[in-house]
C-alpha positions in Angstrom: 117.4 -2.9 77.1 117.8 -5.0 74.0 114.4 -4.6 72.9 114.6 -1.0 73.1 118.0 -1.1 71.4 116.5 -3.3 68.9 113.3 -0.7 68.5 116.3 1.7 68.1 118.0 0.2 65.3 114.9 -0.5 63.3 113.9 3.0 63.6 117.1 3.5 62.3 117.0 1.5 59.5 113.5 3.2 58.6 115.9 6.3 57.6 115.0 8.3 60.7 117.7 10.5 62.9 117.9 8.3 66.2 119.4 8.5 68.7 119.7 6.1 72.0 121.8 6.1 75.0 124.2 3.4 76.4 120.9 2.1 79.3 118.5 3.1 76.5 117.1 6.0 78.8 117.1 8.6 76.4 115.6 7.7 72.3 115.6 10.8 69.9 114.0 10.7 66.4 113.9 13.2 64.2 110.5 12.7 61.5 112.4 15.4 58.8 114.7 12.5 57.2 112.0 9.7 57.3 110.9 9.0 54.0 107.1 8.4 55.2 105.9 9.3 58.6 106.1 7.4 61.6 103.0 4.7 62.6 100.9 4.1 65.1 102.7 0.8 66.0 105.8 2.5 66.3 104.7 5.1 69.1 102.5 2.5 70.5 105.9 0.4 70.6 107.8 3.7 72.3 105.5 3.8 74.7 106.2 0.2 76.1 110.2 1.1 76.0 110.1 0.9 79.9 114.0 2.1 80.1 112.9 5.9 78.2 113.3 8.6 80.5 114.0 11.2 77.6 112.0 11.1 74.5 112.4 13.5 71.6 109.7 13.1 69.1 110.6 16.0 66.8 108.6 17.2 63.7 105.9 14.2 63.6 102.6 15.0 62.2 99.5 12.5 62.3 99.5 9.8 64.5 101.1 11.9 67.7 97.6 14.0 68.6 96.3 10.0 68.8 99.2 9.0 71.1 99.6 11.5 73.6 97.4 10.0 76.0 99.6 7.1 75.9 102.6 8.9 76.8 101.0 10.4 80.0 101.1 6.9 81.2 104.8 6.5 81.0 105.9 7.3 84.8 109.6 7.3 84.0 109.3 9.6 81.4 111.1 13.0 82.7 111.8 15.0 79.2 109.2 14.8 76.7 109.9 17.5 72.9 107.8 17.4 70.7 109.0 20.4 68.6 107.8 20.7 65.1 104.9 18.5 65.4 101.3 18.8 64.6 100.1 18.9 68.6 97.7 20.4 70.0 96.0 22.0 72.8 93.3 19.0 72.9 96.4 16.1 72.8 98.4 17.9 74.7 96.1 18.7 78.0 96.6 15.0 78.5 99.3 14.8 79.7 98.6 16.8 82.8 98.2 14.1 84.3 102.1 12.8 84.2 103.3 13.9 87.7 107.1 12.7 86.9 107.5 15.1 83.8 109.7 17.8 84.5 110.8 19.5 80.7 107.7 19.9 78.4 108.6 21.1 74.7 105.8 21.9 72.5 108.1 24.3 70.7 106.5 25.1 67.0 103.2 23.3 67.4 99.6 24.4 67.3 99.8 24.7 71.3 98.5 28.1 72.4 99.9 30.5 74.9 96.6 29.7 76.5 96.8 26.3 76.9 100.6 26.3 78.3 99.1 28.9 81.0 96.7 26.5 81.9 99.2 23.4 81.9 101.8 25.5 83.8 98.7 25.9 87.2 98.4 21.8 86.8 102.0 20.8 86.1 103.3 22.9 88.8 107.0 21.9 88.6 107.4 20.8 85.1 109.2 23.2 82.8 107.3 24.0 79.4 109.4 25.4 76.6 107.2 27.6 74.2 
């Protein structure tokens, strides 16, 4: 927990909105405020945040369509919003393959209606908000 509260408080200092709860289960940041974009090292750093169940990763463009693969692999994650990023169908196919997510936001991405069709037949059980 103090690693991810640490990871937290640098994000934090980085001028991003963040967010993180008391048991570090849920981490929000908001890319609008940060004065350059978040790095690959940071999401590579989310994704070893063991504690995240919720993770917000609004309005990021660049590195996320990388990352997303990454994310998949994080079998505690239950929420995952990425409004307002750069996703896309491609990145975002991957994470089919994440049986414990149950809220999907893709909200204002390139992600088609298509594509959530096709994610809502494998992700049967996982909510996806369009």
């Amino acid at each position: 927990m103090s690693d991810d509260r640490e990871f937290a408080d640098r994000l934090a200092a980085a001028g991003c909105v963040v967010g993180l709860s008391k048991k570090g289960r849920l981490l929000r940041v908001d890319n609008r405020k940060c004065p350059s974009n978040l790095d690959l090292e940071t999401l590579r750093t989310i994704v070893v945040c063991s504690a995240i169940r919720e993770l917000y990763l609004r309005n990021l463009s660049g590195f996320l369509n990388e990352q997303v693969g990454e994310f998949a692999s994080m079998k505690s994650l239950k929420v995952f919003d990425v409004e307002g990023s750069d996703l896309t169908n491609d990145s975002v196919e991957r994470l089919a393959g994440n049986e414990s997510l149950q809220v999907l936001n893709v909200r204002n991405t390139q992600v088609t209606k298509e594509c959530v069709a096709r994610l809502r037949k494998l992700m049967i059980g996982t909510r996806i908000i369009i």
